[in-house]
Gaussian input, Z-matrix of N, CA and C with variables (Angstrom, degrees):
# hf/3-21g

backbone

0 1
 N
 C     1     B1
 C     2     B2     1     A1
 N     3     B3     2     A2     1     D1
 C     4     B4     3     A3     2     D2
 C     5     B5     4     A4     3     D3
 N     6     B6     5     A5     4     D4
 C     7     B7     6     A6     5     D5
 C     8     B8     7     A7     6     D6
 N     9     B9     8     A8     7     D7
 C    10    B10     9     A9     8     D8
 C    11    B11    10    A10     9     D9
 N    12    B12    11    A11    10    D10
 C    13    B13    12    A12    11    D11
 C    14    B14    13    A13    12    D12
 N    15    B15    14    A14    13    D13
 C    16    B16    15    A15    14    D14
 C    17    B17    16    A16    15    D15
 N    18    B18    17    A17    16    D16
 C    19    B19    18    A18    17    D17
 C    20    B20    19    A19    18    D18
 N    21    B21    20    A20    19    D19
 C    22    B22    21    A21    20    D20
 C    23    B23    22    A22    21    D21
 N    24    B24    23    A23    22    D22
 C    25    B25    24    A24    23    D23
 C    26    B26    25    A25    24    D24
 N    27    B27    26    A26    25    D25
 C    28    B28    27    A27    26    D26
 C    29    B29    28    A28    27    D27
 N    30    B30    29    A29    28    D28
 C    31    B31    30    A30    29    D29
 C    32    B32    31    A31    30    D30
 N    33    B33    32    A32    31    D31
 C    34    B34    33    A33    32    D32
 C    35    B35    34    A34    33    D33
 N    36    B36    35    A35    34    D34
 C    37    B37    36    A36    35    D35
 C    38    B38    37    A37    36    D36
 N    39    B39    38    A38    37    D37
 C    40    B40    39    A39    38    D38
 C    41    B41    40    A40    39    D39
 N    42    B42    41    A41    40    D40
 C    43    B43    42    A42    41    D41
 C    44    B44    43    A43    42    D42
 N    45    B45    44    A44    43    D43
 C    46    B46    45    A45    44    D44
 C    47    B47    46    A46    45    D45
 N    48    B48    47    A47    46    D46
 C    49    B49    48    A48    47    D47
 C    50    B50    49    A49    48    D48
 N    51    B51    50    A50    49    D49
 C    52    B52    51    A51    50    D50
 C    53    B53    52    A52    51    D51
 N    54    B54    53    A53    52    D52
 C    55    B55    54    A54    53    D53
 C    56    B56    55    A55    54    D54
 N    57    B57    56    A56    55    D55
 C    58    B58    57    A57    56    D56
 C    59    B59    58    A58    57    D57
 N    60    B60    59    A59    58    D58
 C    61    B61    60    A60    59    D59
 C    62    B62    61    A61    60    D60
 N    63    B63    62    A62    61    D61
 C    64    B64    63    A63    62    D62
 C    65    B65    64    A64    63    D63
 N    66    B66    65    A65    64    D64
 C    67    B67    66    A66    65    D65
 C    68    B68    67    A67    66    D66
 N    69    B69    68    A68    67    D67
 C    70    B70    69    A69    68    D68
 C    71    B71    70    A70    69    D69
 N    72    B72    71    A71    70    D70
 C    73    B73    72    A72    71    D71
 C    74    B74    73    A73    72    D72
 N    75    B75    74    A74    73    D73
 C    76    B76    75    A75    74    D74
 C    77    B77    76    A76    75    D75
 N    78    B78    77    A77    76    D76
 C    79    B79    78    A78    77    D77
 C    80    B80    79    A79    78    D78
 N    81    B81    80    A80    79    D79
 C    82    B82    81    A81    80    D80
 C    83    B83    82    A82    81    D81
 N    84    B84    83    A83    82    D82
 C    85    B85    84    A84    83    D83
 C    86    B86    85    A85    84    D84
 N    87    B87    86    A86    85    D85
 C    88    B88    87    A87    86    D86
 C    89    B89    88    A88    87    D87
 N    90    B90    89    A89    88    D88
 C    91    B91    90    A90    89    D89
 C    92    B92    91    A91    90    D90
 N    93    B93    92    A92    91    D91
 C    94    B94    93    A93    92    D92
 C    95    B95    94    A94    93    D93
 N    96    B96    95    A95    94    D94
 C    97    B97    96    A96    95    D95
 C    98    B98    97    A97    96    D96
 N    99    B99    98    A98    97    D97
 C   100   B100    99    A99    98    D98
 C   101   B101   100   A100    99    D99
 N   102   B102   101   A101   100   D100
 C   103   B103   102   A102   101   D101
 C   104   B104   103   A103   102   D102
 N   105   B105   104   A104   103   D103
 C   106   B106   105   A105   104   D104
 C   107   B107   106   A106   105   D105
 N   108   B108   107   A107   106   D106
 C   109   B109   108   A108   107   D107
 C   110   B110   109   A109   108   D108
 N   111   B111   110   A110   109   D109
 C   112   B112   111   A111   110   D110
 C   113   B113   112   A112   111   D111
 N   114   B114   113   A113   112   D112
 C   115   B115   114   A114   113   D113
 C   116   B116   115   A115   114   D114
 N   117   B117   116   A116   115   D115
 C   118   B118   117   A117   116   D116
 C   119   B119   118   A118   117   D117
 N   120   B120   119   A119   118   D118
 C   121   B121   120   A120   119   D119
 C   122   B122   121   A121   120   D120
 N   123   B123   122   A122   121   D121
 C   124   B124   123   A123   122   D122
 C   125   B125   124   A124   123   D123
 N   126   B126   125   A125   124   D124
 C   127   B127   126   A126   125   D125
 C   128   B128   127   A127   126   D126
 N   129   B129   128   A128   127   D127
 C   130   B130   129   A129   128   D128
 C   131   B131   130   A130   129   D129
 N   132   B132   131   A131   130   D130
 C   133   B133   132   A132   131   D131
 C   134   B134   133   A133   132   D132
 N   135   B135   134   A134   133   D133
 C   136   B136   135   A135   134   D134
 C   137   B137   136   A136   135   D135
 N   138   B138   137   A137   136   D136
 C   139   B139   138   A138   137   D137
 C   140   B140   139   A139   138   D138
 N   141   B141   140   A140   139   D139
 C   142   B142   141   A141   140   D140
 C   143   B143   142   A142   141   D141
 N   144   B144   143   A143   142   D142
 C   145   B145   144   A144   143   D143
 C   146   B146   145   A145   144   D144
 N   147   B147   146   A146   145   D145
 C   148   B148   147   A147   146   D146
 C   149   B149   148   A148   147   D147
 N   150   B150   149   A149   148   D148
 C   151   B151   150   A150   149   D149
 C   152   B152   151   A151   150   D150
 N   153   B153   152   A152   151   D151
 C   154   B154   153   A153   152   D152
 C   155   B155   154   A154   153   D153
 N   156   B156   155   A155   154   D154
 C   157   B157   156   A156   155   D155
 C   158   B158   157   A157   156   D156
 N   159   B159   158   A158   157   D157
 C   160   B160   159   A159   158   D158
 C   161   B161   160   A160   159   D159
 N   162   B162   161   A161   160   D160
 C   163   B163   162   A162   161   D161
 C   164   B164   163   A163   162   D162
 N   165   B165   164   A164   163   D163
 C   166   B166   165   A165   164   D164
 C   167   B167   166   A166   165   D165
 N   168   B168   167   A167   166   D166
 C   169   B169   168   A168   167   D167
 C   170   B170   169   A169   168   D168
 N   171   B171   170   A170   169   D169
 C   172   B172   171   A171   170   D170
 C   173   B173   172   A172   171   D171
 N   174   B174   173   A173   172   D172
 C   175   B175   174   A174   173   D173
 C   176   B176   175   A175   174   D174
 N   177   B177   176   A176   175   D175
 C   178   B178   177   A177   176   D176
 C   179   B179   178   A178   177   D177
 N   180   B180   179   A179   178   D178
 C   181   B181   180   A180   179   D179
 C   182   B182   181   A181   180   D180
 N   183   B183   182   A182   181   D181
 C   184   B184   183   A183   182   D182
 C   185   B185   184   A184   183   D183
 N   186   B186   185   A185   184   D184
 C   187   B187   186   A186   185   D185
 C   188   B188   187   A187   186   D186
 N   189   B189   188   A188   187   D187
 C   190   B190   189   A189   188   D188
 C   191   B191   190   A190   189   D189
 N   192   B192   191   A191   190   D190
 C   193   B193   192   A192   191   D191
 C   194   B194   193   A193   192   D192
 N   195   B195   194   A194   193   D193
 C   196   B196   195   A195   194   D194
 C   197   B197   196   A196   195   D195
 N   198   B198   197   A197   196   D196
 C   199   B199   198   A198   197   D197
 C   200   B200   199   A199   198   D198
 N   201   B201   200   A200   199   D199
 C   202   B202   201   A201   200   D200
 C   203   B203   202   A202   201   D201
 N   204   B204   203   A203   202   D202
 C   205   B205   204   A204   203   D203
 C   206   B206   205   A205   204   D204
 N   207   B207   206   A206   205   D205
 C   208   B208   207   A207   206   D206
 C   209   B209   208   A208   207   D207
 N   210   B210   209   A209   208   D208
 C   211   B211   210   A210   209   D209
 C   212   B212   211   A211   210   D210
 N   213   B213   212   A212   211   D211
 C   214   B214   213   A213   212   D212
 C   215   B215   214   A214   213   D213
 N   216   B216   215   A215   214   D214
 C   217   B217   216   A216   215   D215
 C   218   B218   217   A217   216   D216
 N   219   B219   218   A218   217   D217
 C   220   B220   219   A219   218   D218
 C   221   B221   220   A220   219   D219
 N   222   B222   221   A221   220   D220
 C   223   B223   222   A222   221   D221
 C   224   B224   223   A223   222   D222
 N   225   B225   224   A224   223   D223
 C   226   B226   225   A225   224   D224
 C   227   B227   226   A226   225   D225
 N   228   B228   227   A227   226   D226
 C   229   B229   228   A228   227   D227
 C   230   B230   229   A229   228   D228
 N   231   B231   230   A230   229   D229
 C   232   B232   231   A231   230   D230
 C   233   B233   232   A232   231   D231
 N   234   B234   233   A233   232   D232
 C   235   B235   234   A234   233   D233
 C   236   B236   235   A235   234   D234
 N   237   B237   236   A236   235   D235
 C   238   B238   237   A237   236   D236
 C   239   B239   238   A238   237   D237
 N   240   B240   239   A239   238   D238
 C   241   B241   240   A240   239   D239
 C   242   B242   241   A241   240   D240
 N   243   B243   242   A242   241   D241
 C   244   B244   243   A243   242   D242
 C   245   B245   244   A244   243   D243
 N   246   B246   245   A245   244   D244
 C   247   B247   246   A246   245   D245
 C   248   B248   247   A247   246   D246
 N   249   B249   248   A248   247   D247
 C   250   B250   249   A249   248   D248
 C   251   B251   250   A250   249   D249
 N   252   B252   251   A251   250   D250
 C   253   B253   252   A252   251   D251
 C   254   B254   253   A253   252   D252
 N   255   B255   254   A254   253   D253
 C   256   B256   255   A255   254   D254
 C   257   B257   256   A256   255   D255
 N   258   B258   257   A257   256   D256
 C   259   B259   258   A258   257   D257
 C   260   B260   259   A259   258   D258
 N   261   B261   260   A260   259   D259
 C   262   B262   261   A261   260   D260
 C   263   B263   262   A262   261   D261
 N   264   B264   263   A263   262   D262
 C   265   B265   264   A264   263   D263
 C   266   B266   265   A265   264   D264
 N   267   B267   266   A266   265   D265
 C   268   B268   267   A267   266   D266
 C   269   B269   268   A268   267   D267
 N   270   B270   269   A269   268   D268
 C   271   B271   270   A270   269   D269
 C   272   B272   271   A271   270   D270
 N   273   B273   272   A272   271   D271
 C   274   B274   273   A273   272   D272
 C   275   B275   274   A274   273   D273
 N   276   B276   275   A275   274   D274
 C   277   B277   276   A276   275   D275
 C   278   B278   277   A277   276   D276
 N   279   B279   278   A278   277   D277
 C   280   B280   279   A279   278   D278
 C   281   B281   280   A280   279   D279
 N   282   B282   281   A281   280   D280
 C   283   B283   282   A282   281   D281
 C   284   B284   283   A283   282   D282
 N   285   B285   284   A284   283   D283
 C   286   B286   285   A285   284   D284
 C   287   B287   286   A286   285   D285
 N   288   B288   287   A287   286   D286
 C   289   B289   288   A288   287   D287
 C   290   B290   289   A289   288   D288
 N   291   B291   290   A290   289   D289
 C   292   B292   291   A291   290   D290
 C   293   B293   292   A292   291   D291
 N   294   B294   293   A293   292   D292
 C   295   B295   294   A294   293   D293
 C   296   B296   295   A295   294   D294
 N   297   B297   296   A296   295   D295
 C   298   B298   297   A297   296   D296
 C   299   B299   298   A298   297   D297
 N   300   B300   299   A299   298   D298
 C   301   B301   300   A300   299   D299
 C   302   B302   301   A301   300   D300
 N   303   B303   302   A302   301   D301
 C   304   B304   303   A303   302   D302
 C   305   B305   304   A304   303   D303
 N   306   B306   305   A305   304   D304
 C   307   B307   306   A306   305   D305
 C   308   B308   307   A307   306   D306

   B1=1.4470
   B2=1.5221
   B3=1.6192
   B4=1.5858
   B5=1.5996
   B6=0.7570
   B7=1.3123
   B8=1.5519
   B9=1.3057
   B10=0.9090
   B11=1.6080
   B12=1.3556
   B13=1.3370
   B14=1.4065
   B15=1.3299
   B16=1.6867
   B17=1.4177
   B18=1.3766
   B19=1.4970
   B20=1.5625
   B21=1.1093
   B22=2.0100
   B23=1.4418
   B24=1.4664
   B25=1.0802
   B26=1.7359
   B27=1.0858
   B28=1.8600
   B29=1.3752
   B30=1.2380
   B31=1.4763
   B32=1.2443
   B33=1.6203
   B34=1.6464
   B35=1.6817
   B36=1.3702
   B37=1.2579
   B38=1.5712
   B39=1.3748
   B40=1.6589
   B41=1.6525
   B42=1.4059
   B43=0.9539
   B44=1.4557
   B45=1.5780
   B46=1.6844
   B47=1.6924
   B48=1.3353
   B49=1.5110
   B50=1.5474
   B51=1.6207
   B52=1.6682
   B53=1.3541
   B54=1.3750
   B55=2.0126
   B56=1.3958
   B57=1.8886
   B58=1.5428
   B59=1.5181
   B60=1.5101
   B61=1.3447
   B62=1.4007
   B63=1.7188
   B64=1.5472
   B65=1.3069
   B66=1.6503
   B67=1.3512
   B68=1.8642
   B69=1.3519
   B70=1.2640
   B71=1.8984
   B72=1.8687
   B73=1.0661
   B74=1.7487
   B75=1.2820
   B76=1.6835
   B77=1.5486
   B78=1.5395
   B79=1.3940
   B80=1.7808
   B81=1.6065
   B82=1.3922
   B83=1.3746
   B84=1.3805
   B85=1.2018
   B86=2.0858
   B87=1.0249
   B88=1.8438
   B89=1.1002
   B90=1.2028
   B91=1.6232
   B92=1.4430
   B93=1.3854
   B94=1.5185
   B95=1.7958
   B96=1.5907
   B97=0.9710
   B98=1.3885
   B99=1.9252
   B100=1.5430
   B101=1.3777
   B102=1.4768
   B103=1.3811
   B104=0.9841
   B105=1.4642
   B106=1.9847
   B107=1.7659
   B108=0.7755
   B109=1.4879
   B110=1.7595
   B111=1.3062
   B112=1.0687
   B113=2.0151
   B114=1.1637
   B115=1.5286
   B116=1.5098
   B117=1.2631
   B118=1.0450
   B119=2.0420
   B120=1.0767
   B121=1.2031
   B122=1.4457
   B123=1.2300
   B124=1.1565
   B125=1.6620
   B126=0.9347
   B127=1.2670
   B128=1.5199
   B129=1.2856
   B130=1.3980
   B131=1.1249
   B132=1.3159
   B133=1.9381
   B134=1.4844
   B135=1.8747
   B136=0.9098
   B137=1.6354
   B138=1.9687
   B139=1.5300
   B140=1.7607
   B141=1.4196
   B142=1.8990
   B143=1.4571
   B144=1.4639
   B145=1.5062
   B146=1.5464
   B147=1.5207
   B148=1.3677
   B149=1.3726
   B150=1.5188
   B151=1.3134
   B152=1.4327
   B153=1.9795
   B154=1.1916
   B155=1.6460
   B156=1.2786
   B157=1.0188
   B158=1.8720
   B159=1.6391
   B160=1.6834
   B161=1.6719
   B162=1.2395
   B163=1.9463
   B164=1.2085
   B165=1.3280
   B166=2.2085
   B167=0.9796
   B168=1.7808
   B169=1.4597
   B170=1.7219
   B171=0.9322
   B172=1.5443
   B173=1.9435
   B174=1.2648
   B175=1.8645
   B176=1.2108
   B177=1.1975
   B178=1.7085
   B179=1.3618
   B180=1.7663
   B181=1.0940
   B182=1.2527
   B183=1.1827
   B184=1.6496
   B185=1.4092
   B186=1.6275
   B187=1.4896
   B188=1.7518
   B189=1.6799
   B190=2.4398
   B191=1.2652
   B192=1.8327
   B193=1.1821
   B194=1.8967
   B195=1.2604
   B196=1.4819
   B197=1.4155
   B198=1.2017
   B199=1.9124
   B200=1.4879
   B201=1.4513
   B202=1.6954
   B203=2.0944
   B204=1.2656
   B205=1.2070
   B206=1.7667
   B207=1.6760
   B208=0.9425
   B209=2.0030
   B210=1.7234
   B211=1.9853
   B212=1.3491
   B213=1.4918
   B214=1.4753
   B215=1.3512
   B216=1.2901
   B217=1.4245
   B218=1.6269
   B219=1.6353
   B220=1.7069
   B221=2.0055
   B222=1.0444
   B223=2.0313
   B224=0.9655
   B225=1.6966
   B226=1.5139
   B227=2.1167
   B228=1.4218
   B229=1.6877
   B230=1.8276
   B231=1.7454
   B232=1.5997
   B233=1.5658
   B234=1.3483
   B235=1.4963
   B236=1.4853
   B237=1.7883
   B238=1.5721
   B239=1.3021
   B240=1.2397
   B241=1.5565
   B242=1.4365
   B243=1.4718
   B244=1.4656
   B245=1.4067
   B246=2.0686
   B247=0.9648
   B248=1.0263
   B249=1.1253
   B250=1.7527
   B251=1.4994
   B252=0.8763
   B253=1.3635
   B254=1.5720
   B255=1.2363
   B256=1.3670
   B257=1.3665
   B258=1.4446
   B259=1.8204
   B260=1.6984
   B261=0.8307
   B262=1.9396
   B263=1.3001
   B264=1.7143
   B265=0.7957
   B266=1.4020
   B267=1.8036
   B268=1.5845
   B269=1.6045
   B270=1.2842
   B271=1.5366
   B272=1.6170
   B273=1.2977
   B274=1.9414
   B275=1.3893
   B276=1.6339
   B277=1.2443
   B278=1.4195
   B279=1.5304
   B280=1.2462
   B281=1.5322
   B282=1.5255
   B283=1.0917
   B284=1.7516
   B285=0.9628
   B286=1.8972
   B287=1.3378
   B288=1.5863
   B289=1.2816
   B290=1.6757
   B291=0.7130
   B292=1.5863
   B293=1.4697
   B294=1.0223
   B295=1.7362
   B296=1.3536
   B297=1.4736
   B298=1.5880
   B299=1.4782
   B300=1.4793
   B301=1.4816
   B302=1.7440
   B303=1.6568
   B304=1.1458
   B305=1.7744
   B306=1.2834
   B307=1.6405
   B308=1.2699
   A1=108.20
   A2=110.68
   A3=113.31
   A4=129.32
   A5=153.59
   A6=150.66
   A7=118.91
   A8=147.88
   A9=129.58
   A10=147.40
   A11=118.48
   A12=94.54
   A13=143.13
   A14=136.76
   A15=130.20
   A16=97.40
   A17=125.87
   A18=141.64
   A19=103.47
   A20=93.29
   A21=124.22
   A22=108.61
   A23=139.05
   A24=112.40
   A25=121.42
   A26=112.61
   A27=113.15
   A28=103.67
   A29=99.52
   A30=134.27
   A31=120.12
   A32=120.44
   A33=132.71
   A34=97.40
   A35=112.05
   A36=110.81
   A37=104.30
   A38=115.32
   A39=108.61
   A40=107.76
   A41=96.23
   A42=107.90
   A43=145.08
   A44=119.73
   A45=111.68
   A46=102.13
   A47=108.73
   A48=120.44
   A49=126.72
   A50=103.22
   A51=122.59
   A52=109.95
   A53=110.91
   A54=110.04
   A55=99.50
   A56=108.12
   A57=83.97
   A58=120.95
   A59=121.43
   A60=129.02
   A61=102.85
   A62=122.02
   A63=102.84
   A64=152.61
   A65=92.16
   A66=112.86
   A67=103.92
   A68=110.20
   A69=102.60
   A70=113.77
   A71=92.04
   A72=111.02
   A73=113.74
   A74=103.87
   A75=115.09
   A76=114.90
   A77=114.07
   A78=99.11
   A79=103.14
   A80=125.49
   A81=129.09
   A82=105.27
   A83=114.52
   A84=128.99
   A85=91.14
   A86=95.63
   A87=108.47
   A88=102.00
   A89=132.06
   A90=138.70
   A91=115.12
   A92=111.81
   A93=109.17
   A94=92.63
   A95=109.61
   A96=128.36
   A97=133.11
   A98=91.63
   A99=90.40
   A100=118.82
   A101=145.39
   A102=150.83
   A103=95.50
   A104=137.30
   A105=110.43
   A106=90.35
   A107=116.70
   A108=111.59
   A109=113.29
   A110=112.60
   A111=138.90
   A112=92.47
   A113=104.50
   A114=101.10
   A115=105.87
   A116=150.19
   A117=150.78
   A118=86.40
   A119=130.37
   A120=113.93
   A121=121.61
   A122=140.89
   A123=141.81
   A124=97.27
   A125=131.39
   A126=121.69
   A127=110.69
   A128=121.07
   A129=123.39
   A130=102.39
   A131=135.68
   A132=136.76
   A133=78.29
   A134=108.66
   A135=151.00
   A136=104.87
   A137=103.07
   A138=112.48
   A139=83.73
   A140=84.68
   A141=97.83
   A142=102.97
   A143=119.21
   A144=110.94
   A145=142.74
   A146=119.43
   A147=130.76
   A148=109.12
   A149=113.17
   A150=127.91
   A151=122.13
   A152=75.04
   A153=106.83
   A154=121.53
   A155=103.13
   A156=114.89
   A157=110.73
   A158=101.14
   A159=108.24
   A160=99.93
   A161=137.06
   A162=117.62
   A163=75.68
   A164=134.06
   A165=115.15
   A166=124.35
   A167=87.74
   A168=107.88
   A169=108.86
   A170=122.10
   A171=133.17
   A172=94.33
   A173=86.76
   A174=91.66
   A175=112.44
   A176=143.65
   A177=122.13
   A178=100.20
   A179=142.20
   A180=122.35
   A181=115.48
   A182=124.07
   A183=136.80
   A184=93.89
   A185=96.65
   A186=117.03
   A187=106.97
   A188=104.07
   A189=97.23
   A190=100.86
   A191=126.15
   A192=115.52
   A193=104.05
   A194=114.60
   A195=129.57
   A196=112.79
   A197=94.51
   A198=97.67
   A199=99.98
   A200=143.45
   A201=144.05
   A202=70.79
   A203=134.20
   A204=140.74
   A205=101.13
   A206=116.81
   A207=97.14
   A208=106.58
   A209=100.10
   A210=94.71
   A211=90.24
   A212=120.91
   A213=112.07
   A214=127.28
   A215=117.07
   A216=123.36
   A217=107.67
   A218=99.51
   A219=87.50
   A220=99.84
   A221=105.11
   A222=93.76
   A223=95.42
   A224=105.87
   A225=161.87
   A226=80.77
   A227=105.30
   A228=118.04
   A229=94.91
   A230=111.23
   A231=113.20
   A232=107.58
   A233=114.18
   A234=110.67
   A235=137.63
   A236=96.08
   A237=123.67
   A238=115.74
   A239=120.80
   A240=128.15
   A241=87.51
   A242=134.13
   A243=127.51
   A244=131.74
   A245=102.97
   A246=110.06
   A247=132.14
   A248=113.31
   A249=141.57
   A250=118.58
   A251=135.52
   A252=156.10
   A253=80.96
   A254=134.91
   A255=122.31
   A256=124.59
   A257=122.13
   A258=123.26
   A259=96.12
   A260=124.78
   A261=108.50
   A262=126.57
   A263=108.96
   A264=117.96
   A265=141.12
   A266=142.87
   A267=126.67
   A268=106.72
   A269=130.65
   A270=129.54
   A271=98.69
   A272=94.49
   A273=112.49
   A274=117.49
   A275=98.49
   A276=121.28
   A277=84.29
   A278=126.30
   A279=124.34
   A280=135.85
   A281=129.27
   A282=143.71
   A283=122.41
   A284=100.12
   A285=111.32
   A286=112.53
   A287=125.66
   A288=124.57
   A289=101.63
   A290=132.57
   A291=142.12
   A292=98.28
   A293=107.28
   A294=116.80
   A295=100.25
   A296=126.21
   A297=100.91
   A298=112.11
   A299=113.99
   A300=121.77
   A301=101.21
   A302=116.26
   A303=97.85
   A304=152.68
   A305=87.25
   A306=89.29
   A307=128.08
   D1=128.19
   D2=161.77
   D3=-26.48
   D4=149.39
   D5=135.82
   D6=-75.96
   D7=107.63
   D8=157.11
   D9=-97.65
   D10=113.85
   D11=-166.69
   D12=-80.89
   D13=159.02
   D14=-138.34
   D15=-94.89
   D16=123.94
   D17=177.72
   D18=-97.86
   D19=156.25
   D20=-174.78
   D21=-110.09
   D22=83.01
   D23=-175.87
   D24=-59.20
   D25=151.13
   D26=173.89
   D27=-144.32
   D28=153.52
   D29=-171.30
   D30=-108.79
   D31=110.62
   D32=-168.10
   D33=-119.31
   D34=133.40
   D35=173.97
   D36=-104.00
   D37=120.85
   D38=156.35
   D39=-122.53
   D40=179.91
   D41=162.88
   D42=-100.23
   D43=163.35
   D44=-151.53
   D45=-42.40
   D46=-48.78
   D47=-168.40
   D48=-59.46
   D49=-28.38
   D50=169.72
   D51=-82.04
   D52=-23.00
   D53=-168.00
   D54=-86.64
   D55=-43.08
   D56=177.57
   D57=-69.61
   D58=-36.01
   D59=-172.75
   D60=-47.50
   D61=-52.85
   D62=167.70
   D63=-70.66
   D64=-10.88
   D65=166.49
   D66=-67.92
   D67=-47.10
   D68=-160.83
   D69=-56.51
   D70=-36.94
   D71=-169.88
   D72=-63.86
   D73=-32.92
   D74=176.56
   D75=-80.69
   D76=-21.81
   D77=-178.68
   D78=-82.83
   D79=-1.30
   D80=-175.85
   D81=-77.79
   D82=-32.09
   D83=-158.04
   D84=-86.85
   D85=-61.38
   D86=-169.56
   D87=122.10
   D88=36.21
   D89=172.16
   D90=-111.25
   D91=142.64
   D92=172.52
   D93=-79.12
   D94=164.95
   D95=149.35
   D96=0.52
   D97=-81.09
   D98=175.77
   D99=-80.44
   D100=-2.08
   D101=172.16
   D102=-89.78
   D103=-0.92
   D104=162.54
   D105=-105.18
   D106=-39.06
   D107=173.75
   D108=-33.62
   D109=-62.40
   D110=-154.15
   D111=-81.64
   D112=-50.00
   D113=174.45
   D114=-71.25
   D115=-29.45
   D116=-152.46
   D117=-96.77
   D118=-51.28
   D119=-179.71
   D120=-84.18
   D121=-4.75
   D122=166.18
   D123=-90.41
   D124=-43.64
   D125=-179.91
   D126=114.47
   D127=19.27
   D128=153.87
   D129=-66.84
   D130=110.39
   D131=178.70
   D132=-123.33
   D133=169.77
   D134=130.72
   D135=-50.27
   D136=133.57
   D137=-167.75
   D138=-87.63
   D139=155.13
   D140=-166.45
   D141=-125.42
   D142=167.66
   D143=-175.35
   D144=65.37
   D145=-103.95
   D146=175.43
   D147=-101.55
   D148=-27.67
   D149=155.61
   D150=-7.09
   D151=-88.62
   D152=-164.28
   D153=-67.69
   D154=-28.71
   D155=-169.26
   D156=-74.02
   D157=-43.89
   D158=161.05
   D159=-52.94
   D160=-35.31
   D161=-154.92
   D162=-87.33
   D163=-27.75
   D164=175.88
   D165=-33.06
   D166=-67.79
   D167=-171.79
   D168=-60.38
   D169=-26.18
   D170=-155.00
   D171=-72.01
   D172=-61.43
   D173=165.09
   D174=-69.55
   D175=-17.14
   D176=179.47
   D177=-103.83
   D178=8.65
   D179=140.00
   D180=-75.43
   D181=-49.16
   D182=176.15
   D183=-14.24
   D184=-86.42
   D185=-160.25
   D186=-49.07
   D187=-41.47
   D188=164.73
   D189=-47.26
   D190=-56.89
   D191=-140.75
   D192=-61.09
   D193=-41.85
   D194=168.25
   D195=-38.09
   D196=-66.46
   D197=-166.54
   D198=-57.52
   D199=-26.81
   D200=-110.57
   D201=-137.54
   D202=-22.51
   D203=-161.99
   D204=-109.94
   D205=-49.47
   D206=-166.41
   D207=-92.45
   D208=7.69
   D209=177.36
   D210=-78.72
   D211=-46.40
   D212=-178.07
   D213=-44.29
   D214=-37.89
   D215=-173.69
   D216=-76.69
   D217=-32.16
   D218=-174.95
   D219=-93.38
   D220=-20.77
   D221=156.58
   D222=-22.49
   D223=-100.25
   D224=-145.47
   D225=-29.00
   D226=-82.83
   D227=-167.34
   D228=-40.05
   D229=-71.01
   D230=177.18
   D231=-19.86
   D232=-62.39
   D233=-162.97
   D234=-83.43
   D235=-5.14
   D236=148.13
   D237=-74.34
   D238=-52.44
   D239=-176.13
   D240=-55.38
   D241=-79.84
   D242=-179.42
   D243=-6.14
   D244=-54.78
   D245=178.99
   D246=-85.04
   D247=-4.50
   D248=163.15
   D249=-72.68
   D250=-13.96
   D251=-106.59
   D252=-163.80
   D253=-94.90
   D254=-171.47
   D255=-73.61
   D256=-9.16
   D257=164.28
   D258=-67.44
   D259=-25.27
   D260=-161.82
   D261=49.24
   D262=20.17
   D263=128.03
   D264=-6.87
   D265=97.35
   D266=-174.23
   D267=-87.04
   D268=113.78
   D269=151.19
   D270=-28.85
   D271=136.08
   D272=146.13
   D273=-104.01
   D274=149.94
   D275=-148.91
   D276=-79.06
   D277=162.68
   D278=147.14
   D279=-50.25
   D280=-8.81
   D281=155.72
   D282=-77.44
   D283=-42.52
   D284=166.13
   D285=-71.90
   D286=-24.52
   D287=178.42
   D288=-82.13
   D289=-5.71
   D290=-166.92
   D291=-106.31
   D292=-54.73
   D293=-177.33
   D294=-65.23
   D295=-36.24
   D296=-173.43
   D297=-104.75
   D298=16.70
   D299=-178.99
   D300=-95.46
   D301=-7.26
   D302=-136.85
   D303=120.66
   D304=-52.78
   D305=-166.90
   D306=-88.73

């Protein structure tokens, strides 16, 4: 079972021009309202600068290391299927594999 912990509601007055600006600013982020609020005063921010610019890069190797992982993987299958492909070799069905295991 979750734990949840017990909240206080509170009451911030801004104005029309500040509510949308943080709204605007939280829907950039993917945050409602009050979770950029709430990150913005504890000090969970978005990394800024040299930071930010390293957590970029950090995801756009990620995302090479993936792509550079998943051409390999579909080689790797291509060049089995290939070789499968010129033995003429027949696949068994999943029912014949059962039948000749036994089961």
């Amino acid at each position: 079972m979750a734990t949840t912990k017990k909240t206080t509601p509170t009451s911030i007055r801004f104005t029309a021009a500040e509510r949308r600006k943080i709204a605007a600013a939280a829907r950039r982020r993917g945050l409602t309202p009050s979770a950029f609020i709430k990150k913005a005063a504890l000090g969970q921010t978005e990394p800024t600068g040299d930071d930010a610019r390293l957590a970029r890069l950090e995801a756009l190797v990620e995302a090479a290391r993936e792509a550079v992982e998943d051409e390999v993987d579909y080689r790797t299958v291509a060049a089995a299927w290939a070789r499968h492909v010129e033995s003429g070799e027949r696949l068994l069905s999943g029912e014949e594999v059962w039948r000749e295991l036994g089961v």
